[in-house]
C-alpha positions in Angstrom: -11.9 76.6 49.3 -13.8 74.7 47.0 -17.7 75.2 46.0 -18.3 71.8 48.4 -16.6 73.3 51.3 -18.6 76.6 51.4 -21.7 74.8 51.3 -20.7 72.4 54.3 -19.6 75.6 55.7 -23.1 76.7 55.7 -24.4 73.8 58.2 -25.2 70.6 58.0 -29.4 70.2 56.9 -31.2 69.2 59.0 -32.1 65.0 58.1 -35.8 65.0 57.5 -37.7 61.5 57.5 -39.4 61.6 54.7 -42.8 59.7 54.5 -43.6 58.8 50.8 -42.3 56.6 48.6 -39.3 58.7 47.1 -37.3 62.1 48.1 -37.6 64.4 45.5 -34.4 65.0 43.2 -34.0 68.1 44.9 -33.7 67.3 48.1 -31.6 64.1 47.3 -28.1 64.3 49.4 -25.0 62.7 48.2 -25.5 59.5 49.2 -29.1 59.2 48.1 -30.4 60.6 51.7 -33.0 63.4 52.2 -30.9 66.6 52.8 -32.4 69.9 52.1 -29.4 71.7 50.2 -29.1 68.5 48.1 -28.7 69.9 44.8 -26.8 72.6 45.8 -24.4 70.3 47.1 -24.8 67.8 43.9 -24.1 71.1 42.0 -20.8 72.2 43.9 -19.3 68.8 43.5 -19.9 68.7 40.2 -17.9 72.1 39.8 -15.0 71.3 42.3 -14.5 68.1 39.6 -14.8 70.7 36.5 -11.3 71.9 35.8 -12.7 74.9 34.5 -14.8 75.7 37.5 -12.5 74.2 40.6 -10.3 77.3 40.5 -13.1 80.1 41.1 -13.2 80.9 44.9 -15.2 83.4 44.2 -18.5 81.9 43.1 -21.1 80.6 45.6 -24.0 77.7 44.9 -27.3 77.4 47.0 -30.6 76.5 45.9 -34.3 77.3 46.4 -36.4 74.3 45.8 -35.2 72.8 42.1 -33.8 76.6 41.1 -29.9 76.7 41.5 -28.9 80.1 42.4 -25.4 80.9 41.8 -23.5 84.2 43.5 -20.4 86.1 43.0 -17.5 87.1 40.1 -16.9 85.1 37.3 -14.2 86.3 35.0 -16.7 86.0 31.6 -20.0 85.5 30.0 -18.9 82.1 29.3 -18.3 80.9 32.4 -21.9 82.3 33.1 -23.0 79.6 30.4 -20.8 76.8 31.2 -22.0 77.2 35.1 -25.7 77.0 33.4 -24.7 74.1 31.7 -23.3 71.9 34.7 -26.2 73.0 37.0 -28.9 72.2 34.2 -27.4 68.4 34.0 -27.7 68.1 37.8 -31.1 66.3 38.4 -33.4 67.9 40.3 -32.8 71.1 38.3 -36.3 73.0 37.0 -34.0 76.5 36.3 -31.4 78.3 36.8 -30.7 82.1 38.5 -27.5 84.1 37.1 -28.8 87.7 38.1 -25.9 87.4 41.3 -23.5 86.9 39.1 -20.7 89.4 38.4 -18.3 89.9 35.5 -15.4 91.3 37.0 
């Protein structure tokens, strides 16, 4: 199951109509919409279409406001860093949060 499907497994958000003149990057859906997980689901497609990524199954993505927050085993510090890496060039991104992340 890829890092797209777990987050779709989660729910659909709930559409919002947003008054102002712009959705915030984080809250931006796929298709430019307002969706509450936004990033977290611009972040999971981006690692289903990382070959280096696509193969965990055991790493989950969700988001509090522009932080990323990723959870589970990865099989080395570097994966730690290259998961940094992709979330950081997702806009919307303010920081990142590793601490759920297992070597293992």
């Amino acid at each position: 199951m890829g890092f797209f499907d777990k987050i779709q497994d989660l729910g659909e958000a709930v559409a919002e109509v947003f008054e102002g003149d712009e959705i915030p990057p984080e809250r931006r859906g796929l298709g430019g919409e307002y969706d509450q997980s936004g990033l977290a689901k611009r972040v999971a497609l981006m690692c289903d279409n990382d070959p280096l990524v696509s193969p965990l199954d055991t790493v989950w993505v969700a988001q509090t406001g522009g932080t990323v927050v990723f959870k589970g085993t990865i099989p080395d510090e570097t994966m730690r860093q290259h998961l940094m890496n992709l979330a950081f060039q997702t806009e919307g991104t303010t920081d990142v949060l590793t601490d759920e992340l297992y070597v293992g």
